[in-house]
N, C-alpha and C positions, 0 to 999 in steps of 0.2 A: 583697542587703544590706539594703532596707526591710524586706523580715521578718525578717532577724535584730534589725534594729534594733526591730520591735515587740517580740518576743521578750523583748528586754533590756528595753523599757520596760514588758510585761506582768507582769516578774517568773518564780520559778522556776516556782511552779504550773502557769501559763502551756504554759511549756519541758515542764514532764511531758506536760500533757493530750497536747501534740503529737507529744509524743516515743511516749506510751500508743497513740494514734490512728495514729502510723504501724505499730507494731509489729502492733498488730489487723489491718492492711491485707496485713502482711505472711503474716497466719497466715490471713490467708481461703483457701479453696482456688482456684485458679489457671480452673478451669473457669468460677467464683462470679462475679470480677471481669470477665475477659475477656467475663462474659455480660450484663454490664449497658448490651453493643452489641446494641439488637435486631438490628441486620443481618446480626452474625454469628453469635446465638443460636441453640440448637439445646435447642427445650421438646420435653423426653419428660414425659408426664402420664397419670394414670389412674388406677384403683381397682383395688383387692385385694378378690376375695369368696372364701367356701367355694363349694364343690359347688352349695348349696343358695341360694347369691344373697345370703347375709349379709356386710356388709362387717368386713373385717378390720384393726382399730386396732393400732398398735405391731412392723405387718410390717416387717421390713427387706426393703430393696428396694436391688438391685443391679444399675447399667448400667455394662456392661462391654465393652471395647471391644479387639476383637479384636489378641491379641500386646502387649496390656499387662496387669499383674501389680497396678494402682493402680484399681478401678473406683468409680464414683462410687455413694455409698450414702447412704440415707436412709430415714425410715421412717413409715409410712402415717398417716394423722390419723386422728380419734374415726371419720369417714366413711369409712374406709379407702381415702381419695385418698391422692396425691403428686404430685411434681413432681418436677424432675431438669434442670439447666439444664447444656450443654456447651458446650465453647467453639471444639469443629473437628468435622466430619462423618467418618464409617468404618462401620466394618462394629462390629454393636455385638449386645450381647443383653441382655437383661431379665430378672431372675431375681427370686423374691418367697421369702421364708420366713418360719416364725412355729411355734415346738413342734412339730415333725415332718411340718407340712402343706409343701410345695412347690409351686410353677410358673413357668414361664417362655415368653419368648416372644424369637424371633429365631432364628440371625444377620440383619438387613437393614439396609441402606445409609442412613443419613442423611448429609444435607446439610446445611449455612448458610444456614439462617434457617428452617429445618424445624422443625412443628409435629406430634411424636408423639402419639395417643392410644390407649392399651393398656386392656386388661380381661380380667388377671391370675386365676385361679381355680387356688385352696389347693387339691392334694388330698395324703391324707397319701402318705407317700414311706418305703417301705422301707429297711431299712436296705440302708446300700452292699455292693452284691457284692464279695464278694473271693474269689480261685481260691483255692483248699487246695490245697497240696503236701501228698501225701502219698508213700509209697514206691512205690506204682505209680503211670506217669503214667496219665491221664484217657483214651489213645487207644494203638491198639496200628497197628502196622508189619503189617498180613495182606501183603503182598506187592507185585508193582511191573506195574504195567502201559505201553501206548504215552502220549505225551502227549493230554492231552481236555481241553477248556474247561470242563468238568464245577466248580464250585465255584469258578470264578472270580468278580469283581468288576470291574466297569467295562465300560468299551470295548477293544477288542484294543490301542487305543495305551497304555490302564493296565496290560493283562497284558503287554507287552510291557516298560513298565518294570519292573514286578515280577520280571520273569527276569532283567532285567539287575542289579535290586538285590539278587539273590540270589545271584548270580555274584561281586558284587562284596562280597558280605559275607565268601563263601569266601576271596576274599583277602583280607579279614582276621586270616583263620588265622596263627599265628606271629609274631601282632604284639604290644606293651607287653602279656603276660600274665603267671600265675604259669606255676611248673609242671606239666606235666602231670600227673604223680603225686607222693604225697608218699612214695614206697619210693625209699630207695637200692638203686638197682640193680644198681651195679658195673658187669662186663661181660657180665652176664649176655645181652644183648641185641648185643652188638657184633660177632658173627660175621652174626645179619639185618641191619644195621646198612650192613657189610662188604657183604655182597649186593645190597642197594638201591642201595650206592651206584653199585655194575658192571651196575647196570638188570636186572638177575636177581630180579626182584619175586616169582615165582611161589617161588624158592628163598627169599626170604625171607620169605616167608609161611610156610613150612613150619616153618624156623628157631624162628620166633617161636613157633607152635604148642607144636614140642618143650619151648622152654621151659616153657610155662603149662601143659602136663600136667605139671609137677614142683612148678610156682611160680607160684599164682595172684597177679598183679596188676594193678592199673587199667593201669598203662604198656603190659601188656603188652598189652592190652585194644585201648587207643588209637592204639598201632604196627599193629595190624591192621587196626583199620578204614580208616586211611591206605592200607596195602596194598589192603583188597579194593577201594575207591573207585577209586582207579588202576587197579585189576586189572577193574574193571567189573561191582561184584558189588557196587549199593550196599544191596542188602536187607542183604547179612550186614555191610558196614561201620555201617549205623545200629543195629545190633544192640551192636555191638560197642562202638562212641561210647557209646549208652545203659549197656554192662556198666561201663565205664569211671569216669561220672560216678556212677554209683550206688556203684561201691565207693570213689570217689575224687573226690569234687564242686567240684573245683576250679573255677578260672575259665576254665582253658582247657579240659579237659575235657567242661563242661555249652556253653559256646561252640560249638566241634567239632558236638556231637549237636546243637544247636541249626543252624547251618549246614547242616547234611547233610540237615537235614527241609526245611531251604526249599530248600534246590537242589533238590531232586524232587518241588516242590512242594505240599509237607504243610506250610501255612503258619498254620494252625492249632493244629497239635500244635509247631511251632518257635515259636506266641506263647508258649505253656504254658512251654516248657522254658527260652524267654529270659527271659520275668517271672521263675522261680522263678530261672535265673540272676544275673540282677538285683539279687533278693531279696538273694541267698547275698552277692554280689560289687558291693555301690552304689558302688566306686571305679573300675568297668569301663567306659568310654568304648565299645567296640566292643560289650559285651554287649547296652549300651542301642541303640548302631545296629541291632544284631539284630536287637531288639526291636522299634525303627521300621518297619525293611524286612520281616518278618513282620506288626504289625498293616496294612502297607499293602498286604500284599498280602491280606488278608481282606476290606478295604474301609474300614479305619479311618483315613480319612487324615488326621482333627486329630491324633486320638490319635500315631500314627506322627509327626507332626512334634513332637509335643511329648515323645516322645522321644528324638528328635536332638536337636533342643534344648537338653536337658538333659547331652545326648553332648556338645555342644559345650562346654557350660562346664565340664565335669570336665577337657576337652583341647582349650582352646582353639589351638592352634597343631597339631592334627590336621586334616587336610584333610578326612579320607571323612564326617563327621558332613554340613559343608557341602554336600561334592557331592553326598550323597544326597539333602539337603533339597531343591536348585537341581530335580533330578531330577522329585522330588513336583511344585515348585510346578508345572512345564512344564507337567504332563498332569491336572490337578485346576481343576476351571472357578473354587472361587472361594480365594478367595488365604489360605492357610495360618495359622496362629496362630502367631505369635513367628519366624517366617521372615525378613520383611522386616529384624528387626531382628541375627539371627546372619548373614545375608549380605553386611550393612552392616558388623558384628565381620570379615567373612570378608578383605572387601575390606580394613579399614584394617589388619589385621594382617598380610595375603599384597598388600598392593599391586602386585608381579610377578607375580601369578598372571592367566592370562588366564582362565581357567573363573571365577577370585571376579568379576573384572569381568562379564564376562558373564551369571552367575546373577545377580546383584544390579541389572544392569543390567532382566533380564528380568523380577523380581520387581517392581521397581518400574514398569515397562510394564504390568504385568498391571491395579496397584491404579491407575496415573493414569490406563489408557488414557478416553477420551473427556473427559478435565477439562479439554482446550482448554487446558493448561497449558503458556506458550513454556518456562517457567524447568524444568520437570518432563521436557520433551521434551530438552531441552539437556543437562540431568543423564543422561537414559537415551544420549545419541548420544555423549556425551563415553566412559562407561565401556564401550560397545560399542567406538571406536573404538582406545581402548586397549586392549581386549580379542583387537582384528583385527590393534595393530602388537605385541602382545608373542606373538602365535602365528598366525601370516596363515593356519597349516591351519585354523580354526577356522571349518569351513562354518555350524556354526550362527547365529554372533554376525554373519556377515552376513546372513543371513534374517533377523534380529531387527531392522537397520539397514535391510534392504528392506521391512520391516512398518512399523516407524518414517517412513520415507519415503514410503510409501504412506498413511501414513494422513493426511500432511499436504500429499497430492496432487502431492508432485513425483515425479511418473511416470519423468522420464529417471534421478535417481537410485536410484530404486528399482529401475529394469530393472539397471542398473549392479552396485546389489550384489546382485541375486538373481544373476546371471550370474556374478560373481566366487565365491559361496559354492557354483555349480554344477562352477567352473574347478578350487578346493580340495576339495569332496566333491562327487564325480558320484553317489555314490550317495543322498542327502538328495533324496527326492522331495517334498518340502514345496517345497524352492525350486524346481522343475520348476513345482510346482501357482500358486506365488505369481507365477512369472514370467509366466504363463500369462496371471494377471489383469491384473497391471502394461501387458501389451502390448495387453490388452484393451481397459484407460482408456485406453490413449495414442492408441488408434482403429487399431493395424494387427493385423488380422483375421486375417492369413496367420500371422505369427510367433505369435498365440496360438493358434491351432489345432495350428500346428507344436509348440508347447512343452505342452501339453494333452495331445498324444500321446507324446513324450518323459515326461511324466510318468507316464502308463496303462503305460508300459514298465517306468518305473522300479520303479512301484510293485507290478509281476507281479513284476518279478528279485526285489524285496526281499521280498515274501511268500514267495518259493519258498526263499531263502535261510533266511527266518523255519523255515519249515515244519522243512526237512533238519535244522538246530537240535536244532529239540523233537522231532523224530523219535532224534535221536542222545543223546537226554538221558530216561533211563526214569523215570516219575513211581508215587509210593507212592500203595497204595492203603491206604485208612486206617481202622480200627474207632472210634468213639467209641462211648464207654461209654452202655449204656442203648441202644445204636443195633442191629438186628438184621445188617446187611449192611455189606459194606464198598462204601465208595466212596471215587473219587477225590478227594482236596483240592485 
């Protein structure tokens, strides 16, 4: 009430300046204010030179902080310094630009009340690659060999996700698509049709045949690769996907050929076919998962998350963009781009889903683990917990509440639920290995040796199970252009 009342005895003027002064306060950026607390301050500083150690005035300069779309920007003085003040720590990077020179530096971790100093160097910068679609793709189908680690990426726990995101892209097949062809076809097909459906696959294949020596079309094209893939002949079904979309480039079509290349492990040649898919069809939620779970499995895993990501906001109330992202974060050491924040979407939209709890639970374990955080740790035990009472099968999400427990030394709960996620999935050798440790802290020597070797067990059954797998699933061997030989993808 005394400053309204000076207010009124200062007059309107007065009332402006103040009214001017708040509004300025308002339009500062949020990093700007927040940073005028040295204790929570977070100075990124340095200089811009060329190649040759001249300093660069008028660069923009860009810190950017991983899975947000807002980066903080600014731009270099006569001495080609800067500065850059935040107002919370993450994973962040640094980018400089200025007429076609570029550099950058990062991803790395800051903290509260961290002091960065960078020394940024201009070199000029190509323009952006971009693939050309043309009428033939970039890579050819020479034939199918047994499974081989040959042109994989990661650790066997990333190729193992890989086959399982590929698997799970195939059942994508026959979801919100167009049609496969655009021929009306009548019934020209409905005697193969007839046949498939009385499990007589071989007759309908035949069927189909007769047709398309009278009556070339993509359908008909498409119907058979379905065939030969069931029928175990997927060289001539990816032939036949491929004749399909090139006469008929639908969404479901180029999808199809795109799946069939990562299920046999040509995950290269299925980036190619899901970009230009992409391309053709940017309203396609599943085309862009394609496109994720192929660039992850070549080894691109921002790339890959960022476009789920994008899968998720075309079809927010679609599960599989989610569960493949939940998938990525598991098995990639450091924590994804825009992840955190669509499994936060995943959760508030699917509240009864016990997988949203638990991916988002574990996503957020990943970025707090070591922040000594009680409010951070309570957050992750609450959505694990709901995650254990809306699906109690769910051996993973007690491993993640046995990790969680362990890491804040209470040993008896942690033996508790590694044992209970052992009771719902016997076969999860993670929690054999963790219980292992748990009985280790807690000082009894006999039960972790005992569960040490219960886990060396587990972990032969499930590699031999792995193996039979990819032994029963034939992988393409693949030409790329310009390339003499074929090898496997």
């Amino acid at each position: 009430m005394a400053f309204l009342s000076r207010l009124q005895r200062g007059g309107i003027g007065q009332y402006a300046a103040v009214v001017l002064f708040a509004l300025a306060l308002l339009s500062w950026p949020r990093n700007v204010l927040f940073a005028q607390d040295a204790r929570v301050a977070i100075t990124v500083s340095g200089t811009v030179r060329t190649s040759t150690g001249e300093p660069v005035a008028g660069a923009s300069v860009f810190v950017e902080e991983k899975g947000s779309s807002r980066p903080f920007e600014t731009k270099t003085k006569v001495d080609g310094t800067f500065k850059a003040l935040l107002d919370h720590g993450g994973w962040y990077t640094v980018r400089a630009q200025k007429a076609g020179l570029r550099g950058s530096q990062g991803p790395f971790v800051l903290s509260a009340g961290e002091k960065k100093h960078l020394d940024l160097v201009l070199v000029p910068q190509p323009a952006p690659a971009t693939m050309e679609f043309k009428d033939e793709p970039d890579f050819t189908v020479a034939g199918v060999t047994d499974w081989s680690n040959v042109g994989l990426h990661g650790s066997d726990t990333t190729s193992r996700t890989s086959e399982a995101l590929a698997k799970e892209t195939v059942n994508l097949k026959g979801g919100f698509s167009e049609k496969s062809s655009g021929v009306n076809s009548g019934s020209r097909y409905a005697v193969a049709l007839e046949s498939e459906a009385k499990g007589d696959l071989p007759q309908a294949r035949e069927q189909v045949r007769k047709v398309l020596a009278t009556s070339n079309d993509a359908e008909g094209h498409h119907l058979l690769g379905d065939l030969d893939e069931r029928l175990g002949d997927p060289l001539q079904a990816v032939r036949e996907y491929e004749r399909a979309a090139r006469m008929y480039p639908s969404e479901q079509n180029y999808f199809d050929w795109g799946a069939e290349l990562l299920l046999h492990k040509a995950a290269q040649p299925a980036v190619e076919v899901f970009s230009k898919g992409s391309a053709l069809h940017p309203r396609s939620a599943r085309m862009l998962a394609g496109l994720g779970a192929a660039l992850y499995g070549v080894g691109s895993y921002e790339d890959a998350a960022r476009r789920l990501c994008d899968a998720s906001d075309l079809r927010p109330a679609d599960p599989a963009p989610y569960l493949f992202l939940g998938q990525m974060e598991k098995t990639v050491s450091v924590p994804l781009p825009c992840t955190e924040e669509k499994l936060a979407r995943f959760v508030q939209d699917q509240p009864a889903s016990a997988l949203a709890n638990y991916y988002y639970a574990a996503s957020l374990w990943k970025r707090r683990r070591g922040s000594e955080s009680p409010t951070a740790a309570r957050q992750v035990e609450a959505l694990l917990e709901k995650a254990v009472k809306l699906d109690p099968s769910l051996g993973e999400a007690y491993v993640q509440l046995g990790v969680l427990y362990f890491a804040q030394n209470e040993f008896t709960k942690s033996i508790q639920a590694f044992q209970q996620a052992i009771r719902v999935s016997p076969q999860l050798t993670e929690a054999h290995y963790r219980l292992s440790l748990a009985y280790k802290r807690a000082g009894d020597e006999a039960k972790a040796h005992e569960e040490f070797e219960a886990y060396q067990q587990a972990e032969k059954t499930e590699a031999a199970t792995v193996e039979r797998q990819r032994g029963e699933l034939k992988q393409f061997l693949i030409i790329l252009k310009n390339q003499p030989a074929a090898t496997p993808q």
